[in-house]
Backbone bond lengths (Angstrom), bond angles and torsions (degrees), N, CA, C in turn:
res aa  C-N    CA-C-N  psi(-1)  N-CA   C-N-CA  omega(-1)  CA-C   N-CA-C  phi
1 X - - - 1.438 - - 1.527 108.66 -
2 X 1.167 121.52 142.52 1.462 140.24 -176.50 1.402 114.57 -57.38
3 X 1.302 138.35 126.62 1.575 131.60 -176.10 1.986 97.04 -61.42
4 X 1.501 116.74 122.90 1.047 135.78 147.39 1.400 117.75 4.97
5 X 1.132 123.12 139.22 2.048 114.03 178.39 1.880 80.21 -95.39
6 X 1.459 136.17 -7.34 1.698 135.95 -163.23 1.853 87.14 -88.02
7 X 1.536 117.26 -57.53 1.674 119.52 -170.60 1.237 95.86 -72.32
8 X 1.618 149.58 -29.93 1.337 136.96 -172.67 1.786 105.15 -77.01
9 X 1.449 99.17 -43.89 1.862 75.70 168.65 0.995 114.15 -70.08
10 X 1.370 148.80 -39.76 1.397 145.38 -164.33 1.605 96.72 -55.95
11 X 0.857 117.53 -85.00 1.887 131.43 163.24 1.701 92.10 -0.27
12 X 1.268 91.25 -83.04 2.134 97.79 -170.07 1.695 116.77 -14.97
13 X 1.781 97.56 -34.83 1.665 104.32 -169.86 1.351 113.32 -62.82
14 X 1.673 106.96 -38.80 1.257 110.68 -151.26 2.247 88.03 -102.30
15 X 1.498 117.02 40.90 1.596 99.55 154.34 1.717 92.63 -156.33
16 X 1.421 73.12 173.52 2.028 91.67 -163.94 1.285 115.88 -41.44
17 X 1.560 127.10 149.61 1.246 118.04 -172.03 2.129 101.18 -74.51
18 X 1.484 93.20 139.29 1.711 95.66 177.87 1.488 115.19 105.96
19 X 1.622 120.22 -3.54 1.307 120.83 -167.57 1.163 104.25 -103.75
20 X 1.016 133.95 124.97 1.399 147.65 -169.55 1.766 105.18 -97.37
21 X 1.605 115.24 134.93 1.194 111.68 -173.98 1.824 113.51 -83.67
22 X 1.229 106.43 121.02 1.305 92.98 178.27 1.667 123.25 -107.37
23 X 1.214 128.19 -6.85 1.541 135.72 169.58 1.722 72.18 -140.22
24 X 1.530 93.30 163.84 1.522 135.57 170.35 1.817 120.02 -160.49
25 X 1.384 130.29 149.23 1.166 116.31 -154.30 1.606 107.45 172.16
26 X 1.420 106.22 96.20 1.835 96.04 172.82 1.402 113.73 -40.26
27 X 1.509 101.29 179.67 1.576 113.42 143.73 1.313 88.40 165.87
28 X 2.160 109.27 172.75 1.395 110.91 -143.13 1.630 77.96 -152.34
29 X 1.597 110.64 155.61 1.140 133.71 170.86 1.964 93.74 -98.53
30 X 1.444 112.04 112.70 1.560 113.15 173.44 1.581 117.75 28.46
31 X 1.258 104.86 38.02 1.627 129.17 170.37 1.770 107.01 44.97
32 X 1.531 95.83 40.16 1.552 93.18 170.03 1.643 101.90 -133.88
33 X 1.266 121.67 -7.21 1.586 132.90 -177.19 1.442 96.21 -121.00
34 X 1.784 116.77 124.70 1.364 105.64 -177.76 2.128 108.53 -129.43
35 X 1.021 94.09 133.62 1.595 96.47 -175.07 1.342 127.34 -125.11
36 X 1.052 148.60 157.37 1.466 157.47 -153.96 1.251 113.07 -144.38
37 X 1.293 108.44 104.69 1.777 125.41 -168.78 1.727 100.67 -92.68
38 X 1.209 102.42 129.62 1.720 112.73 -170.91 1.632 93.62 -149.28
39 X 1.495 92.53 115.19 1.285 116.49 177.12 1.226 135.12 -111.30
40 X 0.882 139.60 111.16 1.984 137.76 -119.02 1.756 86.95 -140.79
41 X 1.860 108.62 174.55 1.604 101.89 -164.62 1.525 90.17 -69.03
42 X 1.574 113.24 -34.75 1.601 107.05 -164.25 1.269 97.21 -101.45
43 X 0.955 163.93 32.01 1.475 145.09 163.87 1.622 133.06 177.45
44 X 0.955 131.85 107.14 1.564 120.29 151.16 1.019 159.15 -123.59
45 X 1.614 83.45 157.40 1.834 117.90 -153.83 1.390 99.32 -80.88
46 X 1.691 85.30 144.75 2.354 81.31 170.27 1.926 66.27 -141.71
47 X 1.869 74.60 145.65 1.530 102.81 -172.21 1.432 96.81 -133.46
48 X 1.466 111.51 122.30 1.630 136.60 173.56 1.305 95.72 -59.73
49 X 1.847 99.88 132.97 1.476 109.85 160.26 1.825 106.02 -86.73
50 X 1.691 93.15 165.71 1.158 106.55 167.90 2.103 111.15 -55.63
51 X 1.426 115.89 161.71 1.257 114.13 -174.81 1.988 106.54 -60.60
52 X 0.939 110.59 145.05 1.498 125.20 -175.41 1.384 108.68 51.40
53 X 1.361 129.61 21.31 1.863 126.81 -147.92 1.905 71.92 -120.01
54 X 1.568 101.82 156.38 1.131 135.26 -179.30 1.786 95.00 -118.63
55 X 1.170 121.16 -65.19 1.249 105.02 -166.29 1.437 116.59 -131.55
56 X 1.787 122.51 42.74 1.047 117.46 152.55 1.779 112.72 -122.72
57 X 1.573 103.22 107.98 1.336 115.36 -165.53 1.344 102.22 -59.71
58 X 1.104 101.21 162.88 2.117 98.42 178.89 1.774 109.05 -138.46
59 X 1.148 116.98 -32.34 1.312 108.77 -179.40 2.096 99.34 -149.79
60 X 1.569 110.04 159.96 1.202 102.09 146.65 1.569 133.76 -82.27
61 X 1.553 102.60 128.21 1.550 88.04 -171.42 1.688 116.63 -103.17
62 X 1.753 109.87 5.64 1.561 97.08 169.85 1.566 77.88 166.13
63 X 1.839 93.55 130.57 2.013 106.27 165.65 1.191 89.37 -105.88
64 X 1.688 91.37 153.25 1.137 98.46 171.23 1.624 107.08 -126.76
65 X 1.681 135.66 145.55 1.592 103.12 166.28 0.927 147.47 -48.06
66 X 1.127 137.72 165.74 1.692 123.83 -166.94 1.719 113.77 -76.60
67 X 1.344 102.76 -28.99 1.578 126.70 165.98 1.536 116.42 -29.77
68 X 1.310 116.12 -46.79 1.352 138.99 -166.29 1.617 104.68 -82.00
69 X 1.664 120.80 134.76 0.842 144.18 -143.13 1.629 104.68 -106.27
70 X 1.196 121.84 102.12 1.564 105.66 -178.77 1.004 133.74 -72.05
71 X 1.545 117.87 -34.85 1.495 155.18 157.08 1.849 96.85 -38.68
72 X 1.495 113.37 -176.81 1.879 115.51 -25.86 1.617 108.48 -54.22
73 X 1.007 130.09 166.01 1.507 154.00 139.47 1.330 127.81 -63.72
74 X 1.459 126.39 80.22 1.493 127.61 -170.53 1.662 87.51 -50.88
75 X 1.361 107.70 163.94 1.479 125.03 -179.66 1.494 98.03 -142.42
76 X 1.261 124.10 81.72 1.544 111.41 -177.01 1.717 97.12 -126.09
77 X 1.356 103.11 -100.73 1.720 86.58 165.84 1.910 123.35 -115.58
78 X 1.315 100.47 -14.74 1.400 109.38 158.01 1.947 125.79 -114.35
79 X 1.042 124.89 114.14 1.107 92.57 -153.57 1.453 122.23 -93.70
80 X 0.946 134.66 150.81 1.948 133.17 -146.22 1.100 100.31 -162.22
81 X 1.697 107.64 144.29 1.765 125.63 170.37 1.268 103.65 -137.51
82 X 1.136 118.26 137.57 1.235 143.03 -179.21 1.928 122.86 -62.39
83 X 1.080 140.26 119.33 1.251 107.89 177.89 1.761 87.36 -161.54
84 X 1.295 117.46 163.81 1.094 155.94 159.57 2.258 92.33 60.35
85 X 1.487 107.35 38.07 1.646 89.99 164.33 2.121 79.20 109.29
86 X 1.323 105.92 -55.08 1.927 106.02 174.76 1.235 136.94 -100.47
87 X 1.472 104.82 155.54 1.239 100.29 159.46 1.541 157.75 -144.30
88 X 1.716 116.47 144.05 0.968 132.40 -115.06 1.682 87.68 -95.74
89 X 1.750 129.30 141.31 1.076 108.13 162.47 1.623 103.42 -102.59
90 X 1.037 123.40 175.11 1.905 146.80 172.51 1.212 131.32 -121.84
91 X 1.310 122.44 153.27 1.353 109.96 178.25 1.904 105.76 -76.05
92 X 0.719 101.44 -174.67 1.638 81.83 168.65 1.991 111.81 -109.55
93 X 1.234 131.29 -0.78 1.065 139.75 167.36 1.603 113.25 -60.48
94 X 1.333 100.19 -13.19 1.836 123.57 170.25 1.285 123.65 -89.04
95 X 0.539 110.71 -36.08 1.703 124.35 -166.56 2.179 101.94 -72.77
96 X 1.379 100.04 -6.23 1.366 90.59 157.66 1.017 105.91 -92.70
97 X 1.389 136.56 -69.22 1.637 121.21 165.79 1.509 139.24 -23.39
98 X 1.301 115.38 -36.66 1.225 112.71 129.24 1.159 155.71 -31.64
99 X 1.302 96.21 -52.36 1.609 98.52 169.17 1.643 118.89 -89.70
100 X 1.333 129.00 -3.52 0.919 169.74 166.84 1.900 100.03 -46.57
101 X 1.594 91.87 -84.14 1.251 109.21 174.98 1.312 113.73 -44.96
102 X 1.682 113.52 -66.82 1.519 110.13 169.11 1.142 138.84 -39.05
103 X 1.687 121.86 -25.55 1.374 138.34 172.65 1.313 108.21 -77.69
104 X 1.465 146.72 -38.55 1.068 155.28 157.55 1.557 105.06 -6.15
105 X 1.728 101.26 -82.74 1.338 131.09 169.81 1.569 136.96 -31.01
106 X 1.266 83.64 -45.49 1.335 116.45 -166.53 1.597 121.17 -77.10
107 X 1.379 123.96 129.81 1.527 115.76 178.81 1.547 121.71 -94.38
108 X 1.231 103.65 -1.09 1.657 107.29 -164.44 1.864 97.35 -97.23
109 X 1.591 120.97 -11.20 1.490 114.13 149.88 1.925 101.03 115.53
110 X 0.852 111.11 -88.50 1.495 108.82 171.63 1.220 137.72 -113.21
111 X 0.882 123.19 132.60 1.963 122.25 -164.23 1.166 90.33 -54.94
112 X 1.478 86.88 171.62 2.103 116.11 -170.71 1.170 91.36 -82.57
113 X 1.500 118.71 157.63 1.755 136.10 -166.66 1.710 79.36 -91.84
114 X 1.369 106.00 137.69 1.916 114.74 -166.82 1.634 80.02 -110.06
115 X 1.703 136.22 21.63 1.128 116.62 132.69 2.153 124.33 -153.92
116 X 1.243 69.74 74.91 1.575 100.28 -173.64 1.540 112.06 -22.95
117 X 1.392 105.96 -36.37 1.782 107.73 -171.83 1.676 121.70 -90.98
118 X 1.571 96.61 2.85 1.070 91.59 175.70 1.140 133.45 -98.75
């Protein structure tokens, strides 16, 4: 399901005035830590939910530059990417946006097929 147009304003508070959201995208530390990845032209922010809350953000908990690669997306049976030291799991209805984002960046053109053998 699509992040909320109710959690995307909330989100809006916590980045610079003028930044327009361009990807957005839960994800959860072992589905007891929950966060909201907001990816702006210059930067992204992942903003801590409230405790057990899905979609009332409460603080920023780490920007990152926009430079920085969120991907890849293991695809095994939960699917998760690693970033800043953790790692993050996803629904997998994300993980195109993800890769999305990463392609942005990226010069070599389209992300890796997250299931090569098939």
């Amino acid at each position: 399901m699509p992040v909320s147009a109710e959690v995307r304003e909330r989100v809006r508070g916590f980045l610079p005035a003028g930044e327009d959201i361009r990807y957005i995208f839960p994800a959860s530390w072992n589905e007891t830590v929950f966060f909201v990845f907001v990816v702006t032209d210059s930067a992204i922010t992942v903003v801590s939910n409230r405790f057990w809350s899905r979609t009332r953000p409460k603080r920023i908990w780490h920007v990152f530059p926009r430079g920085v690669r969120i991907g890849p997306v293991e695809t095994n049976l939960i699917p998760a990417f690693e970033l800043g030291g953790h790692t993050f799991e996803v629904e997998e209805e994300y993980v195109s946006v993800i890769n999305a984002c990463d392609a942005e960046i990226g010069d070599e053109g389209l992300p890796e097929d997250p299931f090569p053998d098939l």
